[in-house]
N, C-alpha and C positions, 0 to 999 in steps of 0.2 A: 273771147272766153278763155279762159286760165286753166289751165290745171294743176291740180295740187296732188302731191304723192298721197297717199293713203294714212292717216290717222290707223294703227293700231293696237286694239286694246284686247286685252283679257278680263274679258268681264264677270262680273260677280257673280258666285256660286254657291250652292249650301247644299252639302250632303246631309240629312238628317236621317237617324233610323227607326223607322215606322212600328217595330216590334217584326209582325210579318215582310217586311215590304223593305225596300230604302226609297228614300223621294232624293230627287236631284232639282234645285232651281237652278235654274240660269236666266240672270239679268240681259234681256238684248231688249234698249227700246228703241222706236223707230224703226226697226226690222218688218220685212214683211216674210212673212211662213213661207214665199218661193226662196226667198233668198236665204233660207238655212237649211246646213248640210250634215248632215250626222253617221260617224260612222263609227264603226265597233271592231276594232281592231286586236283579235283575243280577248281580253279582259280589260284594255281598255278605250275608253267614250271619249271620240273625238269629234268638236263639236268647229264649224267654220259657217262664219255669217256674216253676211253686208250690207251695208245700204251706204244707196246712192242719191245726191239732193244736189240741187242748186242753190248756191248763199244768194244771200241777199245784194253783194256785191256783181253777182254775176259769175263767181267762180265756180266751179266742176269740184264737189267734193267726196270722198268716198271714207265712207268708217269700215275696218275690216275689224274680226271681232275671231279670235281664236282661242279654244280651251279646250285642256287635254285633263280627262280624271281617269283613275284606276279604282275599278269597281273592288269593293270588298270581297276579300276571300268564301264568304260565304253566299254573294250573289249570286243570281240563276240568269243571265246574260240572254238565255235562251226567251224570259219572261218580258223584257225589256219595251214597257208602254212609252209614248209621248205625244204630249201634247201640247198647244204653243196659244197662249192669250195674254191681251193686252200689254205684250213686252215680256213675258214670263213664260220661259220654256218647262216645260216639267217630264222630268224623265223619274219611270217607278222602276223596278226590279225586285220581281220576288226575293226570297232567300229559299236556296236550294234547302231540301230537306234530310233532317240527318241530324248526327248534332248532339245537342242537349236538345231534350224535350221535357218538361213540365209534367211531373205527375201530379195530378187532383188526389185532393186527398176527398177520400168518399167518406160519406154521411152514412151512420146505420140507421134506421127507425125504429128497430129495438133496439134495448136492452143487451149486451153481451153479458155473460156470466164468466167469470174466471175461476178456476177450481186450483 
C-alpha cells in the first residue's frame, strides 16, 4: 500500500445576503459531518475538513479541504447556525441590530383634512 501526501483544496463558497440573515455555502463532497471542523476565531469562520479513501489502485489517499472567511461587519457571530447535507455545509448568521431600519409607511382609513 502507497501513500500519497495530501491533495489540498479550498473549496467553493458563497456568501449570500438573506436581507435578515447571511447564508454561507460551502462545497465539501464526499466529506463525512465527523470529519468537519469549524471554528470562529473573533469575526472570522475557519472552516477544516477531510476525507479519507482507498483508490482503486490500492493507494491511501487523503483530500484536506481548508477555508477561511471574515464575516461581515454587521454579523451577530454570537447567532451563528450549521448545518451539513449531502456535500453542502450551511452556515447562517443573524445581522446584529442597529443600523438602518425601514420605516413603513402607515395607511390612514380616513380621510385627513388639511386646513
Amino acid at each position: 500500500m502507497s501513500i500519497r501526501r495530501p491533495f489540498r483544496y479550498e473549496p467553493l463558497a458563497d456568501l449570500i445576503d438573506r436581507g435578515r440573515y447571511y447564508l454561507v455555502t460551502v462545497d465539501l463532497p464526499h466529506v463525512s459531518k465527523d470529519n468537519i471542523h469549524i471554528y470562529l476565531d473573533g469575526d472570522t469562520v475557519i472552516i477544516h475538513a477531510e476525507n479519507e479513501y482507498m483508490s482503486e489502485d490500492g493507494s491511501y489517499n487523503r483530500v484536506v479541504y481548508d477555508r477561511e472567511f471574515t464575516l461581515p461587519d454587521d454579523a451577530d457571530p454570537s447567532t451563528i447556525k450549521v448545518s451539513f447535507k449531502d456535500g453542502i455545509l450551511r452556515i447562517t448568521t443573524d445581522k446584529k441590530q442597529g443600523g438602518k431600519t425601514e420605516i413603513p409607511i402607515r395607511r390612514h382609513t380616513t380621510a385627513m383634512h388639511l386646513r
